[in-house]
C-alpha positions in Angstrom: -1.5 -18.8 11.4 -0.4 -17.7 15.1 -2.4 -16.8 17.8 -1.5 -14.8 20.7 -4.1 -14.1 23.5 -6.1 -17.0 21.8 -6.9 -15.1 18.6 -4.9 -15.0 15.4 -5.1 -12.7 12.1 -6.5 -14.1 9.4 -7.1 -13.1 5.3 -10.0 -13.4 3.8 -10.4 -11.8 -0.2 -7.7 -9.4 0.9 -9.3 -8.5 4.1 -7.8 -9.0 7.9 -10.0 -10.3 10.9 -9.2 -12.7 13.4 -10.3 -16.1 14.6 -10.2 -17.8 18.3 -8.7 -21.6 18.4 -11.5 -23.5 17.1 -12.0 -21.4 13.9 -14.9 -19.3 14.7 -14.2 -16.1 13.3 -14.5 -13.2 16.4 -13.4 -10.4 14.5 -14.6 -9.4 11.3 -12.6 -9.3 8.3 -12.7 -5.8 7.7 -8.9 -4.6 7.8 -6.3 -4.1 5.2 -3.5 -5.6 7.5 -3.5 -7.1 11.5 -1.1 -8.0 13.4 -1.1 -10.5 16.7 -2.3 -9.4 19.7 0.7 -8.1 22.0 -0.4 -6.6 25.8 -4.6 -6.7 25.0 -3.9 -4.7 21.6 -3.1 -5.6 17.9 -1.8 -3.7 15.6 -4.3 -3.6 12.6 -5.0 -0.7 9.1 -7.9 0.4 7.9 -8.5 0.7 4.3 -6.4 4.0 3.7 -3.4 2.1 5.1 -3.2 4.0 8.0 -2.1 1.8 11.4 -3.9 2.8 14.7 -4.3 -0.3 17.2 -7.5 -2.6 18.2 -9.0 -4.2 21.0 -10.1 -8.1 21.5 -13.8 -7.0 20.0 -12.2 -5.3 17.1 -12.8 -2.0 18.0 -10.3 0.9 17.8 -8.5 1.8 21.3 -6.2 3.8 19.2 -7.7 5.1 15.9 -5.7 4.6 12.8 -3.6 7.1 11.7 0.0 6.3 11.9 2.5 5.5 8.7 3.9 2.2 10.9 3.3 0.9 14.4 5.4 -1.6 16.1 3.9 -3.8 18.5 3.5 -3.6 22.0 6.1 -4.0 24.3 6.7 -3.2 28.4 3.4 -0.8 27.8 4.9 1.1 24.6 5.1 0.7 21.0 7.2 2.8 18.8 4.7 4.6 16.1 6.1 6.2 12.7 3.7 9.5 11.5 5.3 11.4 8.7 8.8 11.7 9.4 8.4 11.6 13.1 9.5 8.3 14.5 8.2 7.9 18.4 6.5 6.1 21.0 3.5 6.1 22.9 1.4 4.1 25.6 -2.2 2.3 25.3 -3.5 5.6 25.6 -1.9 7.2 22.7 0.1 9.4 24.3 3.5 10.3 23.9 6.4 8.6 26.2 9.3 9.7 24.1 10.8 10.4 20.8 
């Protein structure tokens, strides 16, 4: 596994959470797929497949329901929903298309 921002994504019986460096898991497994942690925020699914984007404690800063999100990056992440391909900040909201 790879850990960025001291926690890294982790499967457990098909299930995503996340452990810190000594193993201790800190995040429940309770996502369909999780990405590393990029700027404070990982991307992670919930069990519909939908992508939205969690916080250190595992909870939703951006609930999930985009078809793709890319990671962080200089404050944006590009975000797929339908056929609309754009991006947005850490507060969901739309920088460009």
């Amino acid at each position: 596994c790879s850990f960025s921002s001291g926690l890294a994504a982790v499967a457990k019986n098909g299930l995503y959470g996340y452990i810190d460096i000594t193993g201790e898991v800190v995040i429940p497994f309770g996502f369909s797929n999780a990405r590393y942690f990029s700027e404070g925020l990982a991307a992670a699914s919930d069990s519909k497949g939908y992508w939205g984007y969690i916080d250190k404690k595992g909870n939703w800063v951006i609930k999930a329901v985009y078809d793709f999100t890319d990671d962080f990056e200089n404050g944006e992440a590009r975000v797929i929903k339908g056929e609309k391909v754009f991006y947005i900040d850490q507060h969901n909201k739309m920088v460009h298309q």
